[in-house]
C-alpha positions in Angstrom: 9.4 16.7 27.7 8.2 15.5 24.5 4.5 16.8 22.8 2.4 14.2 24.1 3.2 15.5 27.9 2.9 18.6 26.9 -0.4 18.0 25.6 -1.5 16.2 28.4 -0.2 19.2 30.5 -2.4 21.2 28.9 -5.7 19.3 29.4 -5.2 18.6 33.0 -6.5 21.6 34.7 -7.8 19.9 37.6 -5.0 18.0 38.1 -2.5 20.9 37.9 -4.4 23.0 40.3 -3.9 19.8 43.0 -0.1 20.4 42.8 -0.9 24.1 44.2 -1.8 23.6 47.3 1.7 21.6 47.9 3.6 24.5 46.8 4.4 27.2 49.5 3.6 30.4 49.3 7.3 32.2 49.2 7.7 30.1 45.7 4.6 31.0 44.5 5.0 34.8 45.0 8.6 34.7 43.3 6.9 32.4 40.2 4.2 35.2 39.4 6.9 37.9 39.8 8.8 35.8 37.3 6.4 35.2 35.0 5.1 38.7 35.2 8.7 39.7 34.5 8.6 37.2 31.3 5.0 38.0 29.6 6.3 41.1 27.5 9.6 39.3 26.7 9.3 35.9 25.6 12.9 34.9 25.4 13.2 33.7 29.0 16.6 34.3 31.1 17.1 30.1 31.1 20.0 28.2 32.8 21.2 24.7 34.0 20.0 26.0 37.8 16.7 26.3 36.8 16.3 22.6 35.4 15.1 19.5 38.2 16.7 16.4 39.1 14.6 14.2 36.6 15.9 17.0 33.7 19.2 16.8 34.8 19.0 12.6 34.4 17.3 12.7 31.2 20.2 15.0 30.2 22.7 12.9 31.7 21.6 9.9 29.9 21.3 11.2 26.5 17.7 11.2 26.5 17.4 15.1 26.0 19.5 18.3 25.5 19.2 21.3 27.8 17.8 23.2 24.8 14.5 20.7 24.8 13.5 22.8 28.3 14.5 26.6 27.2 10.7 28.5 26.8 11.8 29.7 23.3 12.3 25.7 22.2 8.3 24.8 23.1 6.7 27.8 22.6 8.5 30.0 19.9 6.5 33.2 19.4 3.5 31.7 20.1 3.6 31.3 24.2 0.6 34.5 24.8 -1.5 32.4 22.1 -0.9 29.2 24.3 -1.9 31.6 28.0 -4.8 32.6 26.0 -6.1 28.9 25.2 -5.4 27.4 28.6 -7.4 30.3 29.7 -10.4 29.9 27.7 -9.9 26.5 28.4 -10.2 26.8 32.2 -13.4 29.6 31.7 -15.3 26.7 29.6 -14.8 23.7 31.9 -17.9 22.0 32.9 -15.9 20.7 35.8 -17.5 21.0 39.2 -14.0 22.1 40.7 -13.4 24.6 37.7 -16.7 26.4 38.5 -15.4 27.1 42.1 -11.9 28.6 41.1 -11.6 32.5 41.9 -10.0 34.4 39.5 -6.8 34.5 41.6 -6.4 30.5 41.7 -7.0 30.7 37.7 -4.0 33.3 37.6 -2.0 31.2 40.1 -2.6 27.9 38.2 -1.7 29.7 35.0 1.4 30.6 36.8 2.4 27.5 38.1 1.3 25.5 34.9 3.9 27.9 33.1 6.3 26.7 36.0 6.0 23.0 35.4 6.6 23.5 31.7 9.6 25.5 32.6 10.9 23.1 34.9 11.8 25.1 37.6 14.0 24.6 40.2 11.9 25.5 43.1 9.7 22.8 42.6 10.0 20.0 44.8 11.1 16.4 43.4 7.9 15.0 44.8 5.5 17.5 42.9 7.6 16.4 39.4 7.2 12.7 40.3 3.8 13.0 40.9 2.8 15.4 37.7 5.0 12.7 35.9 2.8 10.0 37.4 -0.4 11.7 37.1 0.0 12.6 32.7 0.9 8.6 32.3 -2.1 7.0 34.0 -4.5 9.5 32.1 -2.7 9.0 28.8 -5.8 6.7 27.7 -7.8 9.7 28.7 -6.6 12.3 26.2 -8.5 12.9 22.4 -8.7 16.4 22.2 -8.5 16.3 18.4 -8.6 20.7 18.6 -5.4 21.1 21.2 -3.3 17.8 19.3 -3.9 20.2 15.6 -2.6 23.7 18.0 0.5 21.7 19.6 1.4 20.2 16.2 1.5 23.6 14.6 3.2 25.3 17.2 5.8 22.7 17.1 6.5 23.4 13.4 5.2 19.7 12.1 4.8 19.4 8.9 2.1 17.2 8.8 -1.0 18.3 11.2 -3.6 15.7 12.3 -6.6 14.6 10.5 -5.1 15.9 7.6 -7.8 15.2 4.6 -6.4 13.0 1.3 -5.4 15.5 -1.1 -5.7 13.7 -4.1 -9.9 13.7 -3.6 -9.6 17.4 -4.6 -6.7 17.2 -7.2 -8.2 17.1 -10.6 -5.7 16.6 -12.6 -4.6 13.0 -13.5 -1.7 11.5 -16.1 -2.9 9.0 -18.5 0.5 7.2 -18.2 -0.6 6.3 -14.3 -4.1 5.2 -15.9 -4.3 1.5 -16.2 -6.6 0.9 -19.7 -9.6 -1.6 -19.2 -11.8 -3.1 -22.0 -15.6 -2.1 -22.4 -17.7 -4.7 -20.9 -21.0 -5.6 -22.5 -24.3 -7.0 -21.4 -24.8 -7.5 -25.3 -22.3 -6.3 -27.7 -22.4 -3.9 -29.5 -26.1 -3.2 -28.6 -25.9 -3.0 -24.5 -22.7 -2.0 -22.6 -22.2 -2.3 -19.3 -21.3 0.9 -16.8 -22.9 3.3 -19.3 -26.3 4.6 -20.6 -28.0 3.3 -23.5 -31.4 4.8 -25.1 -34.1 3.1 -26.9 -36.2 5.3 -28.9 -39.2 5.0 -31.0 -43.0 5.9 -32.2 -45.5 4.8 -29.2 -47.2 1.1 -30.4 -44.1 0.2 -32.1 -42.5 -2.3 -29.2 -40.5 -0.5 -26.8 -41.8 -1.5 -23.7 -42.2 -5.5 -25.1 -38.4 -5.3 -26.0 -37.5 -4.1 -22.4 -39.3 -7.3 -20.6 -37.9 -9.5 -23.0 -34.8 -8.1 -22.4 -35.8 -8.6 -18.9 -36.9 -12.2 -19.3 -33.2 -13.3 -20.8 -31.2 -11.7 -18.5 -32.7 -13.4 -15.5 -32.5 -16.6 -16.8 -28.8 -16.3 -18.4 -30.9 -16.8 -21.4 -28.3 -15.9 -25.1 -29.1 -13.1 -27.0 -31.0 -13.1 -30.0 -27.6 -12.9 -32.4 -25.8 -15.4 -29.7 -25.3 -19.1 -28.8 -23.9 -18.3 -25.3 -25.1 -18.2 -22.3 -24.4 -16.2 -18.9 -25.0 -16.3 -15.8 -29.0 -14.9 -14.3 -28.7 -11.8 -12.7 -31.3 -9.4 -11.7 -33.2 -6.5 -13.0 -34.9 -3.3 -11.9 -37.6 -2.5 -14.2 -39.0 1.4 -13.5 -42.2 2.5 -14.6 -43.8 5.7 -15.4 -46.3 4.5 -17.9 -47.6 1.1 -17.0 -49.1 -0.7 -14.3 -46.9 -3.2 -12.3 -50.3 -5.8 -11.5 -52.1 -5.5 -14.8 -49.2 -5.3 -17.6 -45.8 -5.5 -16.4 -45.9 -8.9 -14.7 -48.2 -10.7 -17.1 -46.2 -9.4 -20.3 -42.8 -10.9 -18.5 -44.8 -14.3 -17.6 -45.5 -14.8 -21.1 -41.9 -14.0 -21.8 -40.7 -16.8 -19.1 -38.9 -14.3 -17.3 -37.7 -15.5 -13.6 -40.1 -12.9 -11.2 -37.8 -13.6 -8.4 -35.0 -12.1 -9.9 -36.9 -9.0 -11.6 -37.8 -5.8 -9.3 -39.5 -2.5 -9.8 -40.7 0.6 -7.2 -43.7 0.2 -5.1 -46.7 2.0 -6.8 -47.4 3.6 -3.3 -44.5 5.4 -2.9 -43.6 9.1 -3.3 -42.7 9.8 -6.7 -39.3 8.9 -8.5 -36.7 10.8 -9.7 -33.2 10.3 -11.4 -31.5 12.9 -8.9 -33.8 11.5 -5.8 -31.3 9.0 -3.0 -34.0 6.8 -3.9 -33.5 5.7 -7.3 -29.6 5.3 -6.1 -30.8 3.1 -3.5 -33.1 1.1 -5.2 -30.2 0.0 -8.0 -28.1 -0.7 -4.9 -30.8 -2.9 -3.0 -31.7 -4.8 -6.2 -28.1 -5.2 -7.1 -29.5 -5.0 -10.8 -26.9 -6.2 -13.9 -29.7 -4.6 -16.1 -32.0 -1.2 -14.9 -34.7 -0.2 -17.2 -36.4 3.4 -17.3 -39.7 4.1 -19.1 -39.4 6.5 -19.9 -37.0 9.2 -19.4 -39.6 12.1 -18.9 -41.1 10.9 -16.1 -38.3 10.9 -14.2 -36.6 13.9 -14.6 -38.9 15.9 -12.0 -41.1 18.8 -12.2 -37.9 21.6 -11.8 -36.0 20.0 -14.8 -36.4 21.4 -18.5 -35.5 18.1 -20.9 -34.9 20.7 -23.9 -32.4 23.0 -21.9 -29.1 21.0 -22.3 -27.9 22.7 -19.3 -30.2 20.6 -16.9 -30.1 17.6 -19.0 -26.6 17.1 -18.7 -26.2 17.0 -15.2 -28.9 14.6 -15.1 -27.4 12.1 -17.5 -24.0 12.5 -15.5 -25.6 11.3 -12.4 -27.4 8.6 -14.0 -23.7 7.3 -16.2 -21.8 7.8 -12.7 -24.6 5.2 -10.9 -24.0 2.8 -14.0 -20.2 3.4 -13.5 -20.7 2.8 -9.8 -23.1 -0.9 -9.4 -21.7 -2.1 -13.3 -25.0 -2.3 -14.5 -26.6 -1.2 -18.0 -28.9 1.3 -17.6 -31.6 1.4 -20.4 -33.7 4.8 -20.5 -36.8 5.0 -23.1 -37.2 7.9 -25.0 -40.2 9.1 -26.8 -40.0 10.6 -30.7 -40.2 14.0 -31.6 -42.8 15.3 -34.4 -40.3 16.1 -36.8 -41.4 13.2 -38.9 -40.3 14.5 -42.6 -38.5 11.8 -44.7 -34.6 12.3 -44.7 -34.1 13.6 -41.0 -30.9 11.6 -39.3 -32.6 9.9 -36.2 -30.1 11.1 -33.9 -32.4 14.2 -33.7 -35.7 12.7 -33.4 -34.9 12.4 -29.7 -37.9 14.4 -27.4 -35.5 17.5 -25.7 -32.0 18.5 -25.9 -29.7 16.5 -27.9 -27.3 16.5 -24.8 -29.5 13.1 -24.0 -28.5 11.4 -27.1 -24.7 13.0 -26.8 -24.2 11.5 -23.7 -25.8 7.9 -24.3 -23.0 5.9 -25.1 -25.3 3.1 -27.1 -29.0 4.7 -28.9 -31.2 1.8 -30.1 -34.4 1.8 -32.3 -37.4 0.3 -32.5 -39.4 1.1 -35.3 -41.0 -0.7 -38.8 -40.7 -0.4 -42.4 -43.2 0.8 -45.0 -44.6 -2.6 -45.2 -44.9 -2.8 -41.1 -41.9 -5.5 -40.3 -40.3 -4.6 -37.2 -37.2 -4.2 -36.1 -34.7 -3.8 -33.5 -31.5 -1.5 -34.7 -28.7 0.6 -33.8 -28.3 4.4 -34.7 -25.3 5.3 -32.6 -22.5 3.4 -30.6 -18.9 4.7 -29.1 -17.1 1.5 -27.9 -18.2 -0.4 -30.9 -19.0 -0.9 -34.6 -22.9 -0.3 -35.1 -24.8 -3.7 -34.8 -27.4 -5.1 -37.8 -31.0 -4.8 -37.8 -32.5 -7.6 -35.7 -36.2 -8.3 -36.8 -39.0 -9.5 -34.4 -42.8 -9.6 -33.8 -45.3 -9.6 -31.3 -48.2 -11.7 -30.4 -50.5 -12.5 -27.3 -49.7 -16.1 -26.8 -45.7 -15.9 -27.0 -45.0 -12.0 -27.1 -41.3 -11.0 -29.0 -40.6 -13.4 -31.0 -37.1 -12.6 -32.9 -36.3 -12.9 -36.7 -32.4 -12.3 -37.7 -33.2 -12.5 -41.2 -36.0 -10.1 -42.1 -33.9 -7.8 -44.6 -34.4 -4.5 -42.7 -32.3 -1.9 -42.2 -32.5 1.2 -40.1 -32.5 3.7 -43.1 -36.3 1.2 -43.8 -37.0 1.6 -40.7 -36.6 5.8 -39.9 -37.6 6.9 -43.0 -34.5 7.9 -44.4 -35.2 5.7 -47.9 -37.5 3.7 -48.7 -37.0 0.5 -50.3 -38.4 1.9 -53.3 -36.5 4.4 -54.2 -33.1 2.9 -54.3 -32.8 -0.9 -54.9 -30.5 -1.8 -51.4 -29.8 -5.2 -49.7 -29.1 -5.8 -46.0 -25.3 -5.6 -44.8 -26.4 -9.5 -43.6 -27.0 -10.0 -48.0 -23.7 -8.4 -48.4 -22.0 -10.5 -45.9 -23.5 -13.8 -47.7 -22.5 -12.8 -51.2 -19.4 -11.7 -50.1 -18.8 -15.7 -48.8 -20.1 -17.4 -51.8 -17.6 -15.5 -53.8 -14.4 -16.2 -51.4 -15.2 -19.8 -51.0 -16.3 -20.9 -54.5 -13.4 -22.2 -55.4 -13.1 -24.8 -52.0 -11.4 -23.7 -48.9 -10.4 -20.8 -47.3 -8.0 -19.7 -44.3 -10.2 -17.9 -42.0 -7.6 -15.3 -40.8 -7.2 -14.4 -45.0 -11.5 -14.4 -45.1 -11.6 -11.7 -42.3 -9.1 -9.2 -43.4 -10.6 -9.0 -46.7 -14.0 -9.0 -45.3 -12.5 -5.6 -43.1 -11.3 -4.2 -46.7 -15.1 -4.4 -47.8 -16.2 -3.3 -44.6 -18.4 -6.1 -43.5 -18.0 -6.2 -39.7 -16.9 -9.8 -37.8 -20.7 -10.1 -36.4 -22.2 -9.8 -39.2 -19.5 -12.1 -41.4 -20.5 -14.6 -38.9 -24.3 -14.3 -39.1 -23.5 -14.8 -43.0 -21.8 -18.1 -42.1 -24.2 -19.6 -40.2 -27.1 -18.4 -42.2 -25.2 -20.1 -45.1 -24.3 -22.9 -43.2 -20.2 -22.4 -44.1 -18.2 -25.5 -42.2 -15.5 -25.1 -40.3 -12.4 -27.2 -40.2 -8.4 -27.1 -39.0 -5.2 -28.8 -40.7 -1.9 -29.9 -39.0 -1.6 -30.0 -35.4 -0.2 -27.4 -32.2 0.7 -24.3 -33.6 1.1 -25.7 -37.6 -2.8 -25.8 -37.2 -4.4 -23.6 -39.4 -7.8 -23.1 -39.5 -10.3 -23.0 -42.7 -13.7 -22.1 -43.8 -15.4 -24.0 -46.9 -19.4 -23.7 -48.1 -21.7 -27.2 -46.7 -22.0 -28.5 -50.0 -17.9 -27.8 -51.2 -16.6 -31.3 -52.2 -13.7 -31.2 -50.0 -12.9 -33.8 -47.6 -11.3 -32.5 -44.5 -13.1 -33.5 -41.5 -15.4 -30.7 -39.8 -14.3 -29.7 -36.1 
């Protein structure tokens, strides 16, 4: 008998208590004296004599041993645990037919189920074939998760059913087994993908205006401002705290051209939002959103969450990087100044709350202006990548942000740090340019040779190549395959070679 008959045997109460009434009396009275015998010593007199005829075959041809049908093989120490189930078993059937067995037939069926287990002799061939019969065309029938766990432990298996995947709760992980992947970027180094940036600045300086035209380029595959290339449209949630949808978030992106059909935000009817709410989850899933846009990060916190206790901040900004890790989307969360205006203070801590917001961001952007009131787009903090320029813009009515790469700020102008007139400083972008004339005045230059040097005066590659297009540097190759080697030589150089 292997476990599945046994199992079977165990959920077929009905069925077993049929085989009773073809069992005569005289065998009945000397199974209950038997088994009666038995119950306070488990290891069951057991011999060939007591096995049936289709035992004795299955032995015969290999298929078993005598020792698969001794009590002490199935049951172990465990057999009163199993009289115990099939009795609670038989007291909570629903069954008609179980509600009219006396308390005798429940003994008797107990009796006799322990009998057909057994395989006793004194049960007829016809009774076996029919059991036999009976367990194979209900097999279908059987998905009694609870009594497949009991059998499985009782037979000593080492693995039970439904067992859950261990390695959701193991925490530990080794980095050889972790497969490294490069940082993706909406724009690099400014916007990376999968995590959380910030934007922070004064109210009136831009924020907001940034946003939709940030809005307005990535649904139409639009390039950067510091770019040539251009991606594929993908779509944007855009959520609110401050402004109205109708009257200033629509008509601001119109005039930035942005493609409404691939830019979403939350119904102004509904309840109200928050980071930790199913809602917010669900509406980056629905709008299956490359770029999601917060404004601003007070409002959705909730009511119960301090912002300056970094022991509910934190959790909060986990959630919201796990949702950015989960839909690969950039997540951009606004975030209003503090009043610690004096001059000198680093603008890491001009964040409103805990610093935990700003420790946890992976990119922080600014918006400010300078003394003089240009504007400007920077970078105070990035992790995956060397901090990007100053990019200049400014706003009108008719055609919004308008962008301006070359405007000279630079985000020490711009927070208040120092002021233009009290040290004499030039843009990294002025570096980068006089850095070129020098290396290419005297004609040519390999490019590879142009870049390390450039790292050795630690002009970053995006800003060396701002520098060349602003000075309009050619580019050109010699020799052919993998003799080619390209070159870099100022527009007005007298050398010949033929541009690429």
């Amino acid at each position: 008998m292997d476990w599945h008959e046994f199992e079977e045997l165990l959920n077929k109460e009905d069925d077993t208590n049929d085989e009773l009434s073809t069992t005569n009396e005289e065998d009945e009275n000397k199974l209950v004296e038997k088994t009666k015998a038995d119950d306070d010593d488990i290891n069951v007199e057991f011999d060939e004599s007591m096995l049936t005829d289709p035992q004795r075959m299955s032995i015969e041809l290999g298929l078993s041993k005598l020792d698969d049908y001794k009590p002490k093989a199935v049951y172990g120490d465990n057999i009163d645990e199993f009289r115990l189930d099939k009795e609670m078993k038989l007291l909570n059937k629903e069954d008609d037919t179980s509600d009219e067995l006396s308390t005798t037939n429940k003994d008797e069926e107990n009796d006799n189920w322990i009998e057909k287990l057994f395989g006793d002799n004194d049960t007829n061939d016809e009774d076996e074939n029919k059991l036999v019969e009976k367990t194979k065309t209900d097999d279908d029938d059987t998905n009694d998760n609870h009594t497949m766990a009991k059998i499985e432990i009782l037979l000593n298996t080492n693995e039970p059913m439904n067992k859950e995947d261990d390695t959701k709760n193991n925490a530990l992980v080794c980095l050889a087994d972790v497969e490294p992947q490069e940082t993706q970027w909406l724009w690099k180094p400014y916007i990376p993908l999968g995590k959380v940036t910030l934007m922070r600045g004064n109210p009136g300086e831009g924020k907001t205006f940034i946003c939709l035209t940030l809005a307005s380029i990535v649904s139409n595959g639009w390039p950067f401002p510091d770019s040539i290339s251009c991606t594929d449209p993908a779509n944007v949630l855009f959520v609110s705290g401050e402004d109205g949808v109708a009257d200033t978030l629509v008509p601001r992106l119109i005039t930035a051209k942005a493609n409404l059909k691939r830019v979403f935000s939350i119904n102004e009817q509904a309840d109200p939002l928050y980071f930790k709410s199913p809602v917010f989850k669900d509406l980056i899933k629905k709008s299956e959103a490359k770029l999601v846009i917060v404004d601003p990060i007070q409002a959705f916190l909730g009511s119960d969450v301090d912002g300056h206790r970094s022991n509910e901040i934190r959790p909060i900004m986990q959630h919201v990087g796990n949702l950015a890790s989960e839909y690969g989307c950039a997540i951009v969360i606004l975030e209003h100044l503090n009043k610690n205006s004096q001059s000198g203070v680093n603008p890491l801590y001009r964040g409103l709350g805990s610093i935990d917001t700003t420790a946890y961001a992976r990119s922080v952007l600014w918006v400010g202006s300078d003394p003089e009131g240009k504007k400007g787009l920077g970078q105070i903090k990035c992790n995956l990548a060397q901090m990007g320029d100053v990019i200049g813009f400014s706003i009108s009515d008719e055609k919004g942000v308008e962008w301006n790469l070359n405007n000279g700020l630079t985000i020490d102008m711009m927070t208040g740090q120092r002021k233009p007139k009290d040290e004499k400083r030039i843009s990294k972008l002025d570096e980068a340019k006089i850095f070129l004339k020098a290396v290419l005045a005297d004609g040519k230059k390999c490019i590879k040779d142009i870049y390390v040097e450039a790292a050795q005066q630690t002009i970053a590659d995006e800003t060396l190549k701002k520098a060349k297009r602003a000075l309009g540097v050619k580019h050109f190759k010699k020799g052919f395959g993998k003799d080619a080697v390209s070159y870099w030589r100022l527009g007005d150089c007298e050398d010949n070679e033929d541009d690429e």
